[in-house]
MDAnalysis code that builds the backbone (N, CA, C; Angstrom):
import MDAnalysis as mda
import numpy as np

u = mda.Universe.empty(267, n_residues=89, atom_resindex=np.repeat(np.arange(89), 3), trajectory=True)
u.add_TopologyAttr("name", ["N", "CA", "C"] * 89)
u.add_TopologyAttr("resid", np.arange(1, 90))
u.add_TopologyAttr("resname", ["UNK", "UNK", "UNK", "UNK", "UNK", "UNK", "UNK", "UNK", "UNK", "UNK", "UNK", "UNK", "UNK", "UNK", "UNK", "UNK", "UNK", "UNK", "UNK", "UNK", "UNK", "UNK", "UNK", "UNK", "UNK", "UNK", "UNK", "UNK", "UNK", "UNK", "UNK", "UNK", "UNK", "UNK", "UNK", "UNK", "UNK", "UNK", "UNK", "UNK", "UNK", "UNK", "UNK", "UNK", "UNK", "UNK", "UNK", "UNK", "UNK", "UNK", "UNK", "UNK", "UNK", "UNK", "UNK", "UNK", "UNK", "UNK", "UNK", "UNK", "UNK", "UNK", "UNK", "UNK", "UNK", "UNK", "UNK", "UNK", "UNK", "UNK", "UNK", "UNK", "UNK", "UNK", "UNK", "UNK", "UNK", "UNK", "UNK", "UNK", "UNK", "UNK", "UNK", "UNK", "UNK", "UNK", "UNK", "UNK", "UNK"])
u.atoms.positions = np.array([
    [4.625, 10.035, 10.986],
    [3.804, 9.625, 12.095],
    [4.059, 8.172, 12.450],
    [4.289, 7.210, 11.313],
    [4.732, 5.890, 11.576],
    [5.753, 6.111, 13.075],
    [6.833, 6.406, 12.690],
    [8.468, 6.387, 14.007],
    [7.688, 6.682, 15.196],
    [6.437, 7.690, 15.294],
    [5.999, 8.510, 16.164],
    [4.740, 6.958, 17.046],
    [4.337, 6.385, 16.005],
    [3.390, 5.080, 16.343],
    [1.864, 6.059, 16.774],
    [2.015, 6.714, 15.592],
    [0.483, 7.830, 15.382],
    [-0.348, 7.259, 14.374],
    [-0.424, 5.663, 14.232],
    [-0.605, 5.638, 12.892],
    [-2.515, 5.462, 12.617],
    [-3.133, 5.554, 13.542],
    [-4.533, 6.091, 13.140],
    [-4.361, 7.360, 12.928],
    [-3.640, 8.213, 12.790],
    [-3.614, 9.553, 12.177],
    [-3.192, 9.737, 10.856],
    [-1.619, 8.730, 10.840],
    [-1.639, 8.271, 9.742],
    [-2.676, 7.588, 8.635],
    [-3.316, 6.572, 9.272],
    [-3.961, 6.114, 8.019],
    [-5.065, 7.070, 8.012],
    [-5.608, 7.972, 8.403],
    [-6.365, 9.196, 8.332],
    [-5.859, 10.290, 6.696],
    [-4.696, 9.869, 6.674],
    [-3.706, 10.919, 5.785],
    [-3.581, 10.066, 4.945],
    [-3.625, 9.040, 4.977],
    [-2.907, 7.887, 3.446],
    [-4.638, 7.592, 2.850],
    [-5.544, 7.778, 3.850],
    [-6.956, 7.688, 2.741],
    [-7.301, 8.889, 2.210],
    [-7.218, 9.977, 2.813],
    [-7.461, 11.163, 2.079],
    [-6.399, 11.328, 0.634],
    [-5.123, 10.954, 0.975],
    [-4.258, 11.134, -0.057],
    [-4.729, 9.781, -1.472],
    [-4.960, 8.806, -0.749],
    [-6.214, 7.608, -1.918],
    [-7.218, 8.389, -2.567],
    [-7.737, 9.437, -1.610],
    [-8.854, 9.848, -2.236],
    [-8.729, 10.924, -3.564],
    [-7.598, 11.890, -2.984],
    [-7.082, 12.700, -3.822],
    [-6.536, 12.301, -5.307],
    [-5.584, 11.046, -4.900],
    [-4.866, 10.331, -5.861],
    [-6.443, 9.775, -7.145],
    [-7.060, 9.717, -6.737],
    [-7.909, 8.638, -7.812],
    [-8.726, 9.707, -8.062],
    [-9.046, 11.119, -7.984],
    [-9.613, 12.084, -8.352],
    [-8.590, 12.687, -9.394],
    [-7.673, 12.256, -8.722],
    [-6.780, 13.363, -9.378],
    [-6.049, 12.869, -10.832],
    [-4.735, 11.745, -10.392],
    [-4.086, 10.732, -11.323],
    [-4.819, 9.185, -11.603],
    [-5.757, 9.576, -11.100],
    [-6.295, 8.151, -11.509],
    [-5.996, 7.055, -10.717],
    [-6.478, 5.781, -10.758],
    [-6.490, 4.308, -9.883],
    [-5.652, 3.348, -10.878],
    [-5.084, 3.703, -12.124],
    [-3.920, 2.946, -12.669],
    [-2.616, 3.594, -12.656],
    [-2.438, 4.563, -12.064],
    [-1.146, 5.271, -11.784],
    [-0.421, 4.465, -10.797],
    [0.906, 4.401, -11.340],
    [2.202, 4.089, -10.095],
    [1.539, 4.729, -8.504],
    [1.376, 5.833, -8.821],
    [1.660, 7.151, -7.486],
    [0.363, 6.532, -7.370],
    [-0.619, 6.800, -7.005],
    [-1.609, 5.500, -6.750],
    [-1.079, 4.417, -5.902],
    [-0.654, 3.422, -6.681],
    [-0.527, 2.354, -6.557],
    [0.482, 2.191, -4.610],
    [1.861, 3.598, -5.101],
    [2.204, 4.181, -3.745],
    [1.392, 4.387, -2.440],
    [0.536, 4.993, -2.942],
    [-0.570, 5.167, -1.736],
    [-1.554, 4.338, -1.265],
    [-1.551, 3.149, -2.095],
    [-2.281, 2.370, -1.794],
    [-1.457, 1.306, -0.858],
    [-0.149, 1.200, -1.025],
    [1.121, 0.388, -0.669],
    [1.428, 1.086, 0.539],
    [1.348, 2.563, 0.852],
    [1.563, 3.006, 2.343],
    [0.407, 2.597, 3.551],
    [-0.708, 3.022, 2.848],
    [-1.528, 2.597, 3.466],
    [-2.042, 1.002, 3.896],
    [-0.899, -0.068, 2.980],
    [-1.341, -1.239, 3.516],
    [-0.518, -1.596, 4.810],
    [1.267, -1.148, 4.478],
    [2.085, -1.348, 5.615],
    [1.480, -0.374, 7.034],
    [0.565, 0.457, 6.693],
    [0.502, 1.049, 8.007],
    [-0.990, 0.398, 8.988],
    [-1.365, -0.089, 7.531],
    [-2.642, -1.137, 7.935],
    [-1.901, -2.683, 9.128],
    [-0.512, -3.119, 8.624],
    [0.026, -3.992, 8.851],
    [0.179, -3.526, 10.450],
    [1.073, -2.504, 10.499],
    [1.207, -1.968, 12.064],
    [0.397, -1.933, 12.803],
    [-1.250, -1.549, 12.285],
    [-1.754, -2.091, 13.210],
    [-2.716, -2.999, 13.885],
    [-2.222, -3.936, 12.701],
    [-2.218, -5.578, 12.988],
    [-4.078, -5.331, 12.099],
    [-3.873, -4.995, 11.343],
    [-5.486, -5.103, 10.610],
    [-4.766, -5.734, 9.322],
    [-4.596, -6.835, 9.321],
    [-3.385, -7.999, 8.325],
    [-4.399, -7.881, 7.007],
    [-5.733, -8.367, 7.261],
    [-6.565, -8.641, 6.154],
    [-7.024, -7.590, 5.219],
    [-6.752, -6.561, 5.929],
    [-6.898, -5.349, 4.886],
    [-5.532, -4.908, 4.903],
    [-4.497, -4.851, 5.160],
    [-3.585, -5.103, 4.722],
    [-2.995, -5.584, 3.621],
    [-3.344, -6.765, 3.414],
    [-3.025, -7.742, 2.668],
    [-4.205, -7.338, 1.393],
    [-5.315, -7.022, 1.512],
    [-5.904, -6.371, 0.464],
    [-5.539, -5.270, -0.756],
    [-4.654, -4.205, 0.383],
    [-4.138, -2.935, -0.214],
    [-3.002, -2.764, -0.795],
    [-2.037, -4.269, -0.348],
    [-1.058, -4.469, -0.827],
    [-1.357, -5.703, -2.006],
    [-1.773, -5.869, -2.053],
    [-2.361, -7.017, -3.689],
    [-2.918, -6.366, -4.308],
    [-3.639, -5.493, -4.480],
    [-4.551, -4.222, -4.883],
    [-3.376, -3.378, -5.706],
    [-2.554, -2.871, -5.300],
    [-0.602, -1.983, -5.362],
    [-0.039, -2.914, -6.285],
    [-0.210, -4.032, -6.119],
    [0.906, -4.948, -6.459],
    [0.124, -5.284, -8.108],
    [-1.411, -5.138, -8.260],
    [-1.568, -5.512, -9.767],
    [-1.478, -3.940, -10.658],
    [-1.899, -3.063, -10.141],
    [-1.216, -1.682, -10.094],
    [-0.014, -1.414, -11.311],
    [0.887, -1.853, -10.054],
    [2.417, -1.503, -10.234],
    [3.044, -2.689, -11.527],
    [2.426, -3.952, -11.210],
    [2.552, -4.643, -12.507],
    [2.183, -4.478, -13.756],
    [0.604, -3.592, -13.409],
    [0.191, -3.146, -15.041],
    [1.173, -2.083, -15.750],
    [1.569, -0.951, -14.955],
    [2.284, -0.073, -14.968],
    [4.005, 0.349, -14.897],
    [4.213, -0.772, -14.256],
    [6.062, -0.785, -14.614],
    [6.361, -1.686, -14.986],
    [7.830, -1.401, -15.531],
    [8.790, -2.586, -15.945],
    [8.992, -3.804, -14.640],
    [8.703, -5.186, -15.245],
    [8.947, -6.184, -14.458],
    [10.274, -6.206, -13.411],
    [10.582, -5.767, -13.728],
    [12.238, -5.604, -12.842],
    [12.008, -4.485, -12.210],
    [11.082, -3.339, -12.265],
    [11.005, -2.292, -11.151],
    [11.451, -2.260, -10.075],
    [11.868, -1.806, -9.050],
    [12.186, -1.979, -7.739],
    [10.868, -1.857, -6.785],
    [9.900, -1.075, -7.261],
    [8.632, -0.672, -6.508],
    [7.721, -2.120, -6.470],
    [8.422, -2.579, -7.521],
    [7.722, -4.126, -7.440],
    [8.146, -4.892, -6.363],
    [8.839, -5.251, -6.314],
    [10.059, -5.943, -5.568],
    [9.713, -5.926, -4.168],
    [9.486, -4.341, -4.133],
    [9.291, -4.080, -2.189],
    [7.874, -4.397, -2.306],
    [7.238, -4.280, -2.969],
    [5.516, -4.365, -3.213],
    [5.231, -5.852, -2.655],
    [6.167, -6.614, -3.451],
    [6.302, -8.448, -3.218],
    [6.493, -9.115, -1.955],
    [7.670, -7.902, -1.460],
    [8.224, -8.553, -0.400],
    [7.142, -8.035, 0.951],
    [6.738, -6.410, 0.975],
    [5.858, -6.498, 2.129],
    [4.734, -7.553, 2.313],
    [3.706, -7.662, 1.173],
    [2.803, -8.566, 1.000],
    [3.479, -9.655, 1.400],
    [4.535, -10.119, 1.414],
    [5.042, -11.834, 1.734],
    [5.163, -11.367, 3.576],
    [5.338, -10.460, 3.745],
    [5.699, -10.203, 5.384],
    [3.857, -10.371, 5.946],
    [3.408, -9.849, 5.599],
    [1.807, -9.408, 5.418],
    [1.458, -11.009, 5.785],
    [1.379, -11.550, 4.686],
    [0.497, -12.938, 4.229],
    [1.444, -13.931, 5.553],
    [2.939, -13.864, 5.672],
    [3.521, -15.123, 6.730],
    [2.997, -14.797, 8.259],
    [2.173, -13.194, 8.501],
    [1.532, -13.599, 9.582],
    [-0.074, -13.662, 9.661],
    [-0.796, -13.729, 8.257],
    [-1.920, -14.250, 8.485],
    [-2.596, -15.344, 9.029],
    [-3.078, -15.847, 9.756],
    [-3.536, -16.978, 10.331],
    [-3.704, -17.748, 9.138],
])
């Protein structure tokens, strides 16, 4: 739905899938931490930065409790949040 620029439908689907995820695998899981990380970039699109920037710092202590420091999921985790935060006021 992102390519499509549907993304209040989208983030309709990335909270239900939050919701599922933390019923299901729990709120310290990677896959978690994923859904919490889709839902911030799609927060980003549409320009709602501050919760954005919430959901992706939220992912990002997540993915640190839970993977190896060198992860790659880290990495992109780092870098959206830095895209996130250089257009916060």
């Amino acid at each position: 739905m992102k390519g499509q620029g549907r993304y209040s439908e989208a983030e309709a689907l990335y909270r239900e899938a939050i919701e599922i995820g933390a019923a299901t695998i729990g709120t310290a899981h990677p896959n978690y931490a994923s859904r919490l990380g889709n839902l911030g970039v799609n927060m980003y699109y549409q320009e709602k930065l501050a919760e954005a920037c919430a959901l992706l710092e939220q992912a990002l202590v997540i993915r640190k409790a839970a993977l190896p420091a060198d992860h790659p999921e880290i990495a992109v985790n780092e870098a959206n949040l830095a895209v996130v935060l250089a257009k916060l006021p």
